[in-house]
C-alpha positions as CSV (number, residue, x, y, z in Angstrom):
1,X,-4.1,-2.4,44.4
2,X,-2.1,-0.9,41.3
3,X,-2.5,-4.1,39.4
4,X,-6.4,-4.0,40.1
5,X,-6.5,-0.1,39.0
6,X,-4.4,-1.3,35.9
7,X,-7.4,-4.0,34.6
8,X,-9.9,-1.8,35.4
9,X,-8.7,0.9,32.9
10,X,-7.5,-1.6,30.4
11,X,-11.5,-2.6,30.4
12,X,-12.6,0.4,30.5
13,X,-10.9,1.6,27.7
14,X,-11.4,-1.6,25.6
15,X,-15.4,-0.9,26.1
16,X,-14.7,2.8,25.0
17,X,-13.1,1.3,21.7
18,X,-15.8,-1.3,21.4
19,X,-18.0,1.4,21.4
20,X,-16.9,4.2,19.1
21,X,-16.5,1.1,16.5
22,X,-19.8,-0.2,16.9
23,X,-21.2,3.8,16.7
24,X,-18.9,4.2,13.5
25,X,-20.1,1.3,11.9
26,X,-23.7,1.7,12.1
27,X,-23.4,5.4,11.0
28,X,-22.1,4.2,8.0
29,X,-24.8,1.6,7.6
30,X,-27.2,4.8,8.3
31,X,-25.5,7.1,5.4
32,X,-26.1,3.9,3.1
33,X,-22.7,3.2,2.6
34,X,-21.5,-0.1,1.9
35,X,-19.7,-1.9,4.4
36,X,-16.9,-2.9,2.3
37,X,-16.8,-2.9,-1.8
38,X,-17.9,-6.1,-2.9
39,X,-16.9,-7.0,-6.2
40,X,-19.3,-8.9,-8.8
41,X,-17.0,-12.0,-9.0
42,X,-14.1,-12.9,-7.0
43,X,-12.5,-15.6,-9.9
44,X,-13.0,-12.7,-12.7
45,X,-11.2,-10.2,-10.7
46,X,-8.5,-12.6,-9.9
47,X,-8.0,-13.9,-13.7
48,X,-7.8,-10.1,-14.3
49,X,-5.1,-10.0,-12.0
50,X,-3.1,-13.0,-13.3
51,X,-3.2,-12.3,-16.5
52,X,-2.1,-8.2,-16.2
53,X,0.8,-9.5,-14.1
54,X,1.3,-12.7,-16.6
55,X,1.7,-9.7,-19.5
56,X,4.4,-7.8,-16.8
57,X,6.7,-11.2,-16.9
58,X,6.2,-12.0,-20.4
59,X,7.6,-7.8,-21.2
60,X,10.2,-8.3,-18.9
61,X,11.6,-11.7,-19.7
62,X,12.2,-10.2,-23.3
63,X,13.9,-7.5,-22.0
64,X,16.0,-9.9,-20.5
65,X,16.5,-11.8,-23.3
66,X,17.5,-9.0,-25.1
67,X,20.5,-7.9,-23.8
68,X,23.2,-10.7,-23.4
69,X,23.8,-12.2,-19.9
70,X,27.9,-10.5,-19.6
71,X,26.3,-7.4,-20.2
72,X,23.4,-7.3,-17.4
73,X,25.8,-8.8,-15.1
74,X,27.7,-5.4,-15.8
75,X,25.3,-3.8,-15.6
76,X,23.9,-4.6,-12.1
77,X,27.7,-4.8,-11.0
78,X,27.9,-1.1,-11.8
79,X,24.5,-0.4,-10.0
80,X,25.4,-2.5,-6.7
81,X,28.8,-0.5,-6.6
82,X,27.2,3.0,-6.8
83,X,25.2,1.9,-4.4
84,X,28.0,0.6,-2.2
85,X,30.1,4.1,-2.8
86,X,26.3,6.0,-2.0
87,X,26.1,4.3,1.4
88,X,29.6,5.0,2.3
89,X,29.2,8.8,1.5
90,X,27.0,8.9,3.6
91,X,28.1,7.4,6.5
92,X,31.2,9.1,6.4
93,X,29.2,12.4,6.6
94,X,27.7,11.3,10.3
């Protein structure tokens, strides 16, 4: 009998929340809203994408190349260690 009770609120509630979605998406169809931002062309937008992201990697990579390699791997050393000596501060204070 519990297991009955059980299904019968789990549908009832699903109906509920069928409901209120259906009721919030045709309000805003009725405010003339669009249902979701369209944008004029999908391969524009994603060269767009590519190529600001292409630019990020190009900027970094001559950073990189920059600075020679014993020195970055210093230099990430040092950062991993602080790091290391951060997290056992803190867990010491618990």
């Amino acid at each position: 009998m519990r297991t009955l009770l059980k299904w019968a609120l789990v549908a009832l509630g699903a109906t509920a929340l069928a409901r209120w979605w259906r009721e919030r998406r045709a309000s805003r169809v009725a405010q003339g809203e669009p249902p979701a931002p369209a944008s004029a062309d999908p391969k524009e937008e994603l060269r767009r994408t590519l190529a600001a992201s292409r630019s990020l990697d190009a900027s970094t990579s001559q950073a990189m190349e920059e600075t020679p390699l014993d020195e970055r791997r210093a230099e990430v050393h040092a950062e991993a260690m602080a790091a290391i000596d951060e997290m056992r501060s803190t867990d010491g204070a618990r």
